[in-house]
N, CA and C of each residue as an Amber inpcrd file, in Angstrom:
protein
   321
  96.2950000  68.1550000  83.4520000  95.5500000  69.0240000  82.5740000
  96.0800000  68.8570000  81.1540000  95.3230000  68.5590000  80.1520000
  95.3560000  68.3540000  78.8970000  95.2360000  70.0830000  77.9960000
  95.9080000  70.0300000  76.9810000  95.7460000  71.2860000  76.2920000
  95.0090000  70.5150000  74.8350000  93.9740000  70.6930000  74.2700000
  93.2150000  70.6250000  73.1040000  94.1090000  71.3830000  71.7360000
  94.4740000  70.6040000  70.8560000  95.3940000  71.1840000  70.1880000
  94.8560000  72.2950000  69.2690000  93.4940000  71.9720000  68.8770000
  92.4010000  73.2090000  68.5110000  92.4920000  74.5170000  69.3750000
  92.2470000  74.7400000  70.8100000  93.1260000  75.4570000  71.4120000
  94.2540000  76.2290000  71.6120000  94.9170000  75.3480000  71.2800000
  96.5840000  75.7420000  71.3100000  96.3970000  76.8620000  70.0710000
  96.2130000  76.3870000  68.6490000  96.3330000  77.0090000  67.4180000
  95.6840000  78.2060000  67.8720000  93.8980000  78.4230000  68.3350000
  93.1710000  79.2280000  68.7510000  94.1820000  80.2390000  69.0840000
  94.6800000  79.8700000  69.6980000  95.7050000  80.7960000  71.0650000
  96.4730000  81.4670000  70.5360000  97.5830000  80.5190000  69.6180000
  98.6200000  81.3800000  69.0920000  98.2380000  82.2910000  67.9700000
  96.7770000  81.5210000  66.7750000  97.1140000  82.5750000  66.0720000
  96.1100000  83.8990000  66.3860000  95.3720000  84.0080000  67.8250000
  94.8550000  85.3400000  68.4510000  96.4310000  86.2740000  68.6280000
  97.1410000  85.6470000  69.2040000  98.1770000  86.2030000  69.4570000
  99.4070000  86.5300000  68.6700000  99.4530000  86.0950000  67.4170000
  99.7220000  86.3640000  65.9000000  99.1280000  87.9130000  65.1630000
  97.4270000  87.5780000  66.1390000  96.7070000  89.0070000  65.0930000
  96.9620000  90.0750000  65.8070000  97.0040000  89.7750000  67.3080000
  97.4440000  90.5570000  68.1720000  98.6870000  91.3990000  68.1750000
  99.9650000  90.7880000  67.9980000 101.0900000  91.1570000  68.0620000
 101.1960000  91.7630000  66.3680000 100.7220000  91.4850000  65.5090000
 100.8880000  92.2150000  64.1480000 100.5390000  93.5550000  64.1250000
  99.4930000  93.8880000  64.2040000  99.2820000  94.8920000  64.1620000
  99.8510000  96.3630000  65.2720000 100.2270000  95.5040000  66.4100000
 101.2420000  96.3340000  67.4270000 102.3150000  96.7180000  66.9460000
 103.4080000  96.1690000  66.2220000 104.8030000  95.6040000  65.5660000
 104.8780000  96.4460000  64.7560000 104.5080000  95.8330000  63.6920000
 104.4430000  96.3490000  62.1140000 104.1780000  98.0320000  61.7070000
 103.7510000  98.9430000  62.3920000 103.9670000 100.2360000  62.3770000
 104.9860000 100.9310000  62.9440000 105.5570000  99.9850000  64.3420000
 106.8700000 100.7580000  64.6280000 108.0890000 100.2290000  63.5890000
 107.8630000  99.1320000  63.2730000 108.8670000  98.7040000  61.9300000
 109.0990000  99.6370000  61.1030000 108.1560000  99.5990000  60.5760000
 107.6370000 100.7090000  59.2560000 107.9730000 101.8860000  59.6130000
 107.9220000 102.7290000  60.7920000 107.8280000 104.2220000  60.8280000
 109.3210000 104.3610000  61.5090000 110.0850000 103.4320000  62.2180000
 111.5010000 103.2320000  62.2470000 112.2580000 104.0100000  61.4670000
 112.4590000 103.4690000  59.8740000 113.0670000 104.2450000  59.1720000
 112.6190000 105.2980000  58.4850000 111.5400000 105.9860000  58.9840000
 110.6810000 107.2710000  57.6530000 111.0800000 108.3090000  58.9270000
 111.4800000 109.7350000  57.9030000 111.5340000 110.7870000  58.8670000
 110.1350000 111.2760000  58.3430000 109.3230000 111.1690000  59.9560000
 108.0760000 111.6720000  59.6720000 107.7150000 113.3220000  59.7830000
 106.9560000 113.9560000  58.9320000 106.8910000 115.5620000  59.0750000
 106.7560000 115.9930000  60.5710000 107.1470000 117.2700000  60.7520000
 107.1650000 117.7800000  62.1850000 105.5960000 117.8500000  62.6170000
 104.4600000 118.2610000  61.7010000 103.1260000 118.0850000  62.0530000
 102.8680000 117.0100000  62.6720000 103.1740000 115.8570000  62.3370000
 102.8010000 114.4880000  62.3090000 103.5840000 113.9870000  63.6680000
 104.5090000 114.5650000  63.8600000 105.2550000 114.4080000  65.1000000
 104.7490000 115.0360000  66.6060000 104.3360000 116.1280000  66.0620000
 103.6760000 116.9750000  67.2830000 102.3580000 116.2710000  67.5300000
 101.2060000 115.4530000  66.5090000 100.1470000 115.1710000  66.4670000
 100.3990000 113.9550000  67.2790000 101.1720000 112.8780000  66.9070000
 101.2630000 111.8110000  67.3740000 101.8330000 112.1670000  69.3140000
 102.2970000 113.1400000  69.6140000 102.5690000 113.6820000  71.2740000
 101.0910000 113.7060000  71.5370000 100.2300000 114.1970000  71.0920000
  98.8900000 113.9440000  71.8260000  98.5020000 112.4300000  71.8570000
  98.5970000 111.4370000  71.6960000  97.9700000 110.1730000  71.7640000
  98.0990000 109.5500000  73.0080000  98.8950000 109.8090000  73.9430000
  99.1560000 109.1900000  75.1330000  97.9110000 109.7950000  76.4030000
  97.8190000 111.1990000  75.7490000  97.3180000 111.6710000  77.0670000
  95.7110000 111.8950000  76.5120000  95.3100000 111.5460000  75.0910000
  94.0440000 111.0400000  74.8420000  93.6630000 109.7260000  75.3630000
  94.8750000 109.0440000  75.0130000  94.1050000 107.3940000  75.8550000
  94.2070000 107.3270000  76.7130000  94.8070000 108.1180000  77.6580000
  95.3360000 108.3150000  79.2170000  93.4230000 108.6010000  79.5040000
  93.1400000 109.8770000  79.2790000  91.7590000 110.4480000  79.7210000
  90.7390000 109.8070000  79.1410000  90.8810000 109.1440000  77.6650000
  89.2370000 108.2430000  77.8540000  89.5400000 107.2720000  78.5340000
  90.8810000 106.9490000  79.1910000  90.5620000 106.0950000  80.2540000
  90.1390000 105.9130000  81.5070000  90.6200000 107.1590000  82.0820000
  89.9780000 107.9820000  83.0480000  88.6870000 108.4490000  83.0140000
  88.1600000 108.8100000  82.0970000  86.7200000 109.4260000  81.9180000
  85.9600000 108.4730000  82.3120000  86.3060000 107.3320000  81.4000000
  85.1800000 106.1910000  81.2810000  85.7050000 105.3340000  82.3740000
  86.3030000 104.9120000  83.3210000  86.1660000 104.6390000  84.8210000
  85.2360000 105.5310000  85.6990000  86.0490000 106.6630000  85.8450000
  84.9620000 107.8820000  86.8200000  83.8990000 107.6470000  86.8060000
  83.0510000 107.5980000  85.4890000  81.4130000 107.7380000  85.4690000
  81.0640000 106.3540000  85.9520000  80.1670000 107.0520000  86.3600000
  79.2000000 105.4830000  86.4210000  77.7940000 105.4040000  85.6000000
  77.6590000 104.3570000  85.4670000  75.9050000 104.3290000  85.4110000
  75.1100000 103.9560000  86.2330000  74.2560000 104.8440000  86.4380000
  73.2430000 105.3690000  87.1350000  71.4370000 105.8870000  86.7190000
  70.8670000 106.4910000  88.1550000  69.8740000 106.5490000  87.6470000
  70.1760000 108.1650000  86.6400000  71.1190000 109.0260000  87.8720000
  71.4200000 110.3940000  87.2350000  72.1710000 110.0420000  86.0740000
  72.1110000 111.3990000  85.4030000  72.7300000 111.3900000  83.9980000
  74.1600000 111.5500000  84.4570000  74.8520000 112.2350000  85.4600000
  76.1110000 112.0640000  85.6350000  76.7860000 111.4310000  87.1920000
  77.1530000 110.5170000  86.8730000  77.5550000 110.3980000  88.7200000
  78.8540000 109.5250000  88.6700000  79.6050000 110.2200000  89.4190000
  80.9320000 109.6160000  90.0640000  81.5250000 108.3450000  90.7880000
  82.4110000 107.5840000  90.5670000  82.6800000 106.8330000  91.2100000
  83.9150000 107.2100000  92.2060000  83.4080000 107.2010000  93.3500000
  84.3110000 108.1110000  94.5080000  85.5400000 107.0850000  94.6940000
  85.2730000 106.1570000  94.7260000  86.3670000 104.8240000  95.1820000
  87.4180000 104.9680000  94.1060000  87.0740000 104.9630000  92.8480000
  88.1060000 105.1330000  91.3090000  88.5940000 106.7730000  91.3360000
  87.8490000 107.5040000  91.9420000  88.4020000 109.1710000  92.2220000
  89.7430000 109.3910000  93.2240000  89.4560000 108.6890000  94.3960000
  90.0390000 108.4210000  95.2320000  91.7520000 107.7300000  94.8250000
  91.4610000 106.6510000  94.1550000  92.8930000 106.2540000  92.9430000
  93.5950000 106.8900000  92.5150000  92.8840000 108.0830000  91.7080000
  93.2040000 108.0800000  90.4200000  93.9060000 109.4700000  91.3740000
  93.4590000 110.3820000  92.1020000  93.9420000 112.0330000  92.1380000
  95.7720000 111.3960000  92.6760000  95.6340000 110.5790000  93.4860000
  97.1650000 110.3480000  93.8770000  97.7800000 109.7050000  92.6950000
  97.3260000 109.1340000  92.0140000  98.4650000 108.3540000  90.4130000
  98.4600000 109.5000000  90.1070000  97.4660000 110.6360000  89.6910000
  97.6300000 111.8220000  88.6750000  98.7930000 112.4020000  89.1560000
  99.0320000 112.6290000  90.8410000 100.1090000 113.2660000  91.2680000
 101.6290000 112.8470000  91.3880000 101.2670000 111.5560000  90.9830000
 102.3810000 110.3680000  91.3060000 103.2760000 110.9760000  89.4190000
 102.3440000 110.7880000  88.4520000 102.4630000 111.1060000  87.4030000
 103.0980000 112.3680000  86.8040000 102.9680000 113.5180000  86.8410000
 102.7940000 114.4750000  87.1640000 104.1890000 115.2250000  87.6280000
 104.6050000 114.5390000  88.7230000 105.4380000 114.3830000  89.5770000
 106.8470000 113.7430000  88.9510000 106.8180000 112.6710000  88.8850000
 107.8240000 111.8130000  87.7360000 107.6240000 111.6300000  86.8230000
 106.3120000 111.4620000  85.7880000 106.8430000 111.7560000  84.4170000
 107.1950000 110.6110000  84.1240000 107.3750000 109.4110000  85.0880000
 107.7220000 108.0420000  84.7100000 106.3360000 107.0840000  84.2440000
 106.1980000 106.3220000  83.6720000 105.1270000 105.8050000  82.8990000
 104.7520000 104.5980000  84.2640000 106.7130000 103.9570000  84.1710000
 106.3820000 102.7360000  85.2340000 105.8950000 102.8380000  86.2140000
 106.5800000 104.4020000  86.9850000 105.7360000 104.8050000  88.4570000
 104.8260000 105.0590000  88.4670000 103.6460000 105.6170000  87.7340000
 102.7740000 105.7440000  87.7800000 101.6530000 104.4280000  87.7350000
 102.1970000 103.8780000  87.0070000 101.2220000 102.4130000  86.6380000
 101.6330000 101.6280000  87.8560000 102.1000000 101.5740000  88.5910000
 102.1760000 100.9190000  89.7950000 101.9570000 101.8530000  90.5070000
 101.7580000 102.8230000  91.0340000 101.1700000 103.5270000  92.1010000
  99.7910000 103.7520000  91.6980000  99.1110000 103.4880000  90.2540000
  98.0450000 103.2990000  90.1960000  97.3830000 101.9460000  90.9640000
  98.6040000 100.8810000  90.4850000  97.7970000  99.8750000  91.0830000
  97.9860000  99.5790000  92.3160000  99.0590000 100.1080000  92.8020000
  98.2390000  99.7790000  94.4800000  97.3500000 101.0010000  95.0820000
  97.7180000 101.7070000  94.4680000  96.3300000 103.2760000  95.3020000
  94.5340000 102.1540000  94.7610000  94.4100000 101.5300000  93.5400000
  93.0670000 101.0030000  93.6940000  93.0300000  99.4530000  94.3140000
  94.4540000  98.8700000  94.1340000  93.7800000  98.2940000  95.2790000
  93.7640000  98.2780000  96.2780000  94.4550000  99.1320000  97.4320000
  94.1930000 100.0110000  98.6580000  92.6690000 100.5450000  98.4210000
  92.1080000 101.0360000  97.5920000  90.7430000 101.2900000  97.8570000
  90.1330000 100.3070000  98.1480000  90.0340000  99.3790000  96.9190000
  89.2200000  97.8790000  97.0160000  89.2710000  97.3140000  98.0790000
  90.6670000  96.9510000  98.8530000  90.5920000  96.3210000 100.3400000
  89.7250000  97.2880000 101.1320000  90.1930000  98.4870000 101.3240000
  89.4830000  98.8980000 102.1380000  87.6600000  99.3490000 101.9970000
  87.5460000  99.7010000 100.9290000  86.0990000  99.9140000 100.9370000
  85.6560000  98.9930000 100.2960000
């Protein structure tokens, strides 16, 4: 297998734009003591992207305006408890992923 050196560049500098913008704010906010507002505000961001992530799995589209995906429900109530429970980021993200794919095999 040959790598196209057009490719290669492609690759790294996606992964250049990628990794910059991840980086470069914990750099930056490293050394600033940020206000206590700004501190308490930024504690909500985990468990906003936590739930539009959750939200937008659950639903499905359909003919109804709201309907469930029982198989991703089924996942998710044991990670929530797994979560919940420990408070660990890692345990949870692996007991997410085998609770769906224990669903997937089985149903």
């Amino acid at each position: 297998m040959s790598i196209d050196l057009t490719i290669l560049i492609i690759i790294l500098g996606c992964a250049v734009v990628t990794f910059i913008p991840r980086i470069i704010p914990f750099i930056v906010v490293r050394n600033l003591k940020l206000p206590v507002i700004v501190t308490k505000w930024l504690l909500f961001i985990p468990i906003c992207i936590f739930t539009a992530l959750i939200v937008d799995s659950i639903i499905m589209d359909g003919e109804s305006l709201f309907s469930i995906d029982w198989k991703v429900l089924a996942a998710i109530i044991p990670t929530l408890m797994i979560a919940l429970w420990t408070k660990s980021l890692s345990v949870t993200v692996i007991v997410g992923i085998v609770c769906m794919a224990t669903v997937r095999y089985l149903f």
